[in-house]
N, C-alpha and C positions, 0 to 999 in steps of 0.2 A: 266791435271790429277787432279782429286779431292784428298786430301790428308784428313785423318784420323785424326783428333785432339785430342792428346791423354785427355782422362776426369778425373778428379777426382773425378766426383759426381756419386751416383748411387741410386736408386729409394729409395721416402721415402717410406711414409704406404699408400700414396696414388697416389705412382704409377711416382709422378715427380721424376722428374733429379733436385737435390740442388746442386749449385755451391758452397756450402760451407761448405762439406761434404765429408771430404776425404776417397775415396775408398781403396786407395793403398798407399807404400810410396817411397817415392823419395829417390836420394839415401843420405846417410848419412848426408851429409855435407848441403845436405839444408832441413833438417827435422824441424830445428828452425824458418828458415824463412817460409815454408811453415806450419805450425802452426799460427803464428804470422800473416798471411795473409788469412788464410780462419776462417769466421766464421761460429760458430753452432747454427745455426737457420736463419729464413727470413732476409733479408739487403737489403737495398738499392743499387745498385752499381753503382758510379759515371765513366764511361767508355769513355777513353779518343776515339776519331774517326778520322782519316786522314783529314789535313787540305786541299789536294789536293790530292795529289800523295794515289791511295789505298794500296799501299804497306806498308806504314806508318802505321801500326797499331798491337798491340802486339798479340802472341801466345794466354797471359792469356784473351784478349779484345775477340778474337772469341771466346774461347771454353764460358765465361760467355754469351756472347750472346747466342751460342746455349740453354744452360739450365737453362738460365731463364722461368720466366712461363708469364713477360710480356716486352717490350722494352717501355717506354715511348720515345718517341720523337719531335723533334723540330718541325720538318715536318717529316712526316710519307712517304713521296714521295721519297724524299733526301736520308734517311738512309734507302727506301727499296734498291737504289743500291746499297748501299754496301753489304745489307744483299744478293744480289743475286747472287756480286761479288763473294761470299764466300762461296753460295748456303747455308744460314741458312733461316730454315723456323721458323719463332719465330711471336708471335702474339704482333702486334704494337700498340702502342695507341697514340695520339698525346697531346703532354705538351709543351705551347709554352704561350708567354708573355701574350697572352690575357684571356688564360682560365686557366695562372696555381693556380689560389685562387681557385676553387672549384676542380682542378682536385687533386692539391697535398693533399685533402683531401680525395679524392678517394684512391687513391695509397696509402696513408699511414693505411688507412682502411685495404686495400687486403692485405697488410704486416702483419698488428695486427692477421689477418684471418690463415698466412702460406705460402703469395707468396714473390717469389723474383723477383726483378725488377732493369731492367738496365736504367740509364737515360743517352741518347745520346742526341746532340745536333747537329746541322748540319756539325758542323767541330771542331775539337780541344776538348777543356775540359770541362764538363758542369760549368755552373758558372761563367767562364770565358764572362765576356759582353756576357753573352748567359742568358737565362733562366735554372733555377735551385736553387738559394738561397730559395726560398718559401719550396719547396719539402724539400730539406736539413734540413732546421732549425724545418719545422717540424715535419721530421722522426728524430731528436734528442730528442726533445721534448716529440714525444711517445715511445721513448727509443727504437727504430729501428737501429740496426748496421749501418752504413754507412763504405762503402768501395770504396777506392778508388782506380782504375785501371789504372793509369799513361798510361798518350798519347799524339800523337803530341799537341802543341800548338803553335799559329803562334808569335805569341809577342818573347819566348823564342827562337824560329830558328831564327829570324832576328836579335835577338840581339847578339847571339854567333856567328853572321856570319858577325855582320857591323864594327866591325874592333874597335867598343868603347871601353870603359873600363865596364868590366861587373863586376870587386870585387862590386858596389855598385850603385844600379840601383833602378828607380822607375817606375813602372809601374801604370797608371791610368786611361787605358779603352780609349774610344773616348774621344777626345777635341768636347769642347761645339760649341753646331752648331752657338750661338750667336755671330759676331764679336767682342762686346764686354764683356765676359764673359770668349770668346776665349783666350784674348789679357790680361785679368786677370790671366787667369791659367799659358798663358808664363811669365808673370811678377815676379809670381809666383815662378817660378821654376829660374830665372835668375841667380841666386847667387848658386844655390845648386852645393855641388860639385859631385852629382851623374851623372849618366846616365839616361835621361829621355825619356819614351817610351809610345808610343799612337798608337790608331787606328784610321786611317782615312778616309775617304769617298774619292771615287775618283773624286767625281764635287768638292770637295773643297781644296782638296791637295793643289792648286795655292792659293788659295786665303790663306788658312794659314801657307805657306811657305812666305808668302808677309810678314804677320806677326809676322812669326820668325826674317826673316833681320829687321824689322822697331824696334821690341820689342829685341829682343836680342843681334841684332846685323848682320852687312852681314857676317863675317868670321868665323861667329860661326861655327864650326863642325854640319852638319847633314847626315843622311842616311833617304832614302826611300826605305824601303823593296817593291816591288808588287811580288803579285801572290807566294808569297814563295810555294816552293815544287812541286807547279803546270809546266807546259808546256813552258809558259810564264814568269817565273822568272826572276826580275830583279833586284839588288841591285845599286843604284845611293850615293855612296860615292862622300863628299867633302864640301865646305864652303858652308853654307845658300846659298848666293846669286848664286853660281853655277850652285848647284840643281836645283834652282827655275827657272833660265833662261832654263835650259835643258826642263824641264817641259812645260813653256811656249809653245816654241816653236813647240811643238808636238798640232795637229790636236783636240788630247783628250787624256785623261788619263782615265785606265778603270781596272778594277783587285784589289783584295782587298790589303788593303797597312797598313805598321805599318811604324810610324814613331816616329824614332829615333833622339836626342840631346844631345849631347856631352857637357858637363863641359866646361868653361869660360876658355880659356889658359892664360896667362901669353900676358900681355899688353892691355887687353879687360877693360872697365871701372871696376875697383873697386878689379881686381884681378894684383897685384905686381905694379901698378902705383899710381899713387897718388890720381888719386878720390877715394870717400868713399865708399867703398861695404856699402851697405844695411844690414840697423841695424839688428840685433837677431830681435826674435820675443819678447823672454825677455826684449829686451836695449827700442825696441819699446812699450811696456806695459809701464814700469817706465815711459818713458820720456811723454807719453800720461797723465800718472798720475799726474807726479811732475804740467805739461804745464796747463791742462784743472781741476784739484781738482776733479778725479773722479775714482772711486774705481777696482781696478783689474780687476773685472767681465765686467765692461763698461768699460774698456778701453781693453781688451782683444777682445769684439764685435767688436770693432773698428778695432781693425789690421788683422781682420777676414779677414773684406769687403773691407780691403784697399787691402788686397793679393788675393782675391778673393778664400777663402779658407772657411771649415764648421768651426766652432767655435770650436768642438771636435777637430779637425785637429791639431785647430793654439792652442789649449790647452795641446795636449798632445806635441809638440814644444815646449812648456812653461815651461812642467813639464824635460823635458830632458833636457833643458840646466839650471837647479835649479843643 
């Protein structure tokens, strides 16, 4: 049964349907929010899209897609099934890593012109390790609304579902394809006492779960999300070395995977025993100073490339424990 998706938009002077144009109103009590969420005139709209499962994806996510007047997407192939899932006929255009420097110039163009335009991405939230920063920062720039339409994303269902502590988490995209670069970013994160979360490739999940037990430790806490939402779902809770033998042992690993690292417990080097946790990035700046007679800025380079982190990173670290 096709169902009617109630609209808020109703033709401008040329005839479109604006999504951001309210027709009617809702009832009382969400008059504020629903102000505060539609705007008046052309926008960009950032439209979150089901990581697997098509059910995953909100009321306000289709009806924009029907009244926009363009969808940009990742692949134009990918989100035509959803679009047919849901029987929206919407005209697509394709915005993906290799062409969005001249495309988000286009699109921000048609906007200046009167059009509205959705920017999807294969799966999840545009932005997200996906293409979309370009478009964004320069539909700000020519003072283009941007709206953002909340939707699944995979990083956030794996991690409210692996059993870690979520009050305080980082999230930072893929781990680097280099072994060692890899083995820097765990280094990296060794001592934090968040929740740290990545995306990973399925050829190399083993080979940098090798590196979580070498570099962190075997008993460390991890999770392997695959395939979240999809058919296939899997969550592999337990110690580093656990996981990692489970994995082995399997034929192949195949489905997309986020993976998850737990905080350092109680008895792990440098947490409640007697070795030294790893200096601040502060303790580390000074003692570079006092040892080598060389000024904040080079000595802050340094403990950059010792943690394998951007120098803004390990700066604004600097600036927070001042």
């Amino acid at each position: 049964m096709r169902h009617a998706w109630p609209s808020l938009a109703r033709p401008d002077s040329r005839g479109r349907r604006s999504p951001h144009r309210p027709s009617g109103r809702l009832p009382a009590m969400h008059d504020a929010e629903q102000h505060a969420a539609v705007s008046a005139g052309p926008a960009l709209y950032l439209v979150g899209t089901p990581i697997g499962n098509l059910e995953d994806i909100t009321l306000r996510a289709l009806r924009v897609l029907k009244e926009v007047d363009v969808i940009a997407c990742e692949d134009t192939r990918q989100t035509q099934k959803l679009l047919n899932h849901y029987a929206i006929a919407a005209r697509t255009t394709s915005y993906h890593e290799h062409n969005e420097m001249m495309k988000s110039a286009e699109l921000v163009k048609e906007m200046q012109e009167g059009a509205s335009v959705a920017l999807v991405t294969d799966a999840g939230m545009p932005g997200i390790s996906d293409p979309g920063y370009r478009l964004i920062t320069l539909a700000i720039q020519h003072r283009v609304p941007v709206v953002p339409i909340p939707g699944a994303s995979a990083f956030l269902a794996a991690l409210v579902a692996s059993g870690l502590p979520t009050d305080s988490f980082r999230f930072s995209g893929f781990l680097p394809a280099k072994r060692g670069e890899r083995r820097a970013a765990l280094e990296a994160a060794k001592g934090s006492p968040r929740t740290q979360v990545f995306y990973e490739a399925p050829h190399r999940i083993v080979e940098t779960l090798t590196d979580v037990v070498e570099v962190l430790g075997p008993d460390r806490p991890v999770v392997v999300a695959r395939e979240v939402t999809k058919l296939h779902e899997e969550f592999l809770r337990g110690r580093a070395r656990e996981v990692l033998e489970n994995l082995k042992a399997r034929a192949a690993v195949k489905g997309e995977i986020t993976l998850l690292i737990g905080m350092a417990e109680e008895g792990e080097a440098g947490v409640g025993t007697g070795v030294l946790a790893r200096p601040s990035v502060r303790q580390r700046v000074k003692q570079i100073m006092a040892e080598e007679k060389v000024d904040e800025k080079a000595a802050l380079k340094k403990v950059a490339k010792e943690r394998g982190v951007s120098k803004s990173e390990a700066y604004r670290e600097l600036q927070r424990s001042k």
